[in-house]
C-alpha positions in Angstrom: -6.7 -9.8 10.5 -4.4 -12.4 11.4 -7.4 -14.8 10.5 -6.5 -14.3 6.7 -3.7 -14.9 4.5 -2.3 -12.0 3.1 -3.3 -13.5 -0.3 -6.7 -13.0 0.6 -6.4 -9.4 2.3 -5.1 -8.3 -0.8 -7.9 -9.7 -3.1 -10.2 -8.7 -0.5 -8.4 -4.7 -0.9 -9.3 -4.7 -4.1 -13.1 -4.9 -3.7 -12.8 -1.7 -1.7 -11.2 0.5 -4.4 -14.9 1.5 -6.0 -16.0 3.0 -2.5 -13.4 5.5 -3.7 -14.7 5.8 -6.9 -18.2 6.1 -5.4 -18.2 10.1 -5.7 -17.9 9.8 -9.6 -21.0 7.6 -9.2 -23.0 9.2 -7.0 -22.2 13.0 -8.7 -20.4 12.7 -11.5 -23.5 12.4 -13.7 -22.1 8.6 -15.4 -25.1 6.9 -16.5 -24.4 3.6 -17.7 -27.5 2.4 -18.4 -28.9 5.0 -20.3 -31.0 8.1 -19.2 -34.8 8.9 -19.5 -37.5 11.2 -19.7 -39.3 9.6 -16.8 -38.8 10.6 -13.3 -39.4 6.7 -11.5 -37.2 5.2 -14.4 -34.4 7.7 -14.0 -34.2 7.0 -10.1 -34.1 3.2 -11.0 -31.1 3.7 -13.1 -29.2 6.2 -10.6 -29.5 3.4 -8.0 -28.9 0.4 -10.5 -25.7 2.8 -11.4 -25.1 3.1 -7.9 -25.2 -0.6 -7.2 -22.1 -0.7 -9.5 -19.9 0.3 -6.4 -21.7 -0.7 -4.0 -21.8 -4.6 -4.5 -18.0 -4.8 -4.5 -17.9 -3.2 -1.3 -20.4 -5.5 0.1 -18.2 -8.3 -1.3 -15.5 -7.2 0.7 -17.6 -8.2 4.1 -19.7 -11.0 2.5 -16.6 -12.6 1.0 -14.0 -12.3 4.3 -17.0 -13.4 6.6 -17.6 -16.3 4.6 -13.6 -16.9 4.6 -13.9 -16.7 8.1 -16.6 -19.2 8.7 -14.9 -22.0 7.4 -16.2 -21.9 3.5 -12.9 -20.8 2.2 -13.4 -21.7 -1.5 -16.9 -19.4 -1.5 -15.3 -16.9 -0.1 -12.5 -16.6 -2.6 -15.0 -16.9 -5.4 -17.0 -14.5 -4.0 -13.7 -11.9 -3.3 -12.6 -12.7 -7.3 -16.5 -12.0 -8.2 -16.2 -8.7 -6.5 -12.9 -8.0 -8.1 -14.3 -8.5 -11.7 -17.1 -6.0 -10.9 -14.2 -3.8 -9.9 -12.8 -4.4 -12.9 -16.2 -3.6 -14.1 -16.5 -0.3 -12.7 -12.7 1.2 -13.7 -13.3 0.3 -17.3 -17.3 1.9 -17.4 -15.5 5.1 -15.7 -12.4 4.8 -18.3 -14.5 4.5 -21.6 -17.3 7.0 -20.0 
């Protein structure tokens, strides 16, 4: 970790707070998009509703390797895109 400003690490932490808010997500029956009477569209939506933690996680890696690499400006924008998702995801389970 001593490839990373702390700066980063901590905008990079913050992409790993919905992984902890994964179990409301997976069982906490939060439907964001909307529910249905059919079974095929009602899995697509569990997973799309899934996707909402699990694309800030992937962030986390994505964004830090990319740091890594040399492409230091993607991989802040793609740490900060992550954080608004998290964002995202505390205010769906706030208002659910």
């Amino acid at each position: 970790m001593k490839d990373f400003p702390r700066w980063v690490l901590a905008l990079a932490f913050f992409n790993l707070i919905p992984v902890l808010l994964s179990v409301f997500f997976l069982f906490g029956g939060i439907a964001p998009f909307g529910t249905s009477s059919h079974a095929l569209v009602r899995l697509l939506l569990y997973v799309c509703a899934n996707l909402l933690w699990l694309v800030p996680a992937l962030t986390f890696f994505f964004g830090l390797d990319i740091y890594r690499r040399g492409w230091e400006k993607w991989g802040v924008l793609i740490l900060a895109l992550g954080n608004v998702l998290t964002v995202i995801d505390l205010l769906i389970l706030i208002l659910h």
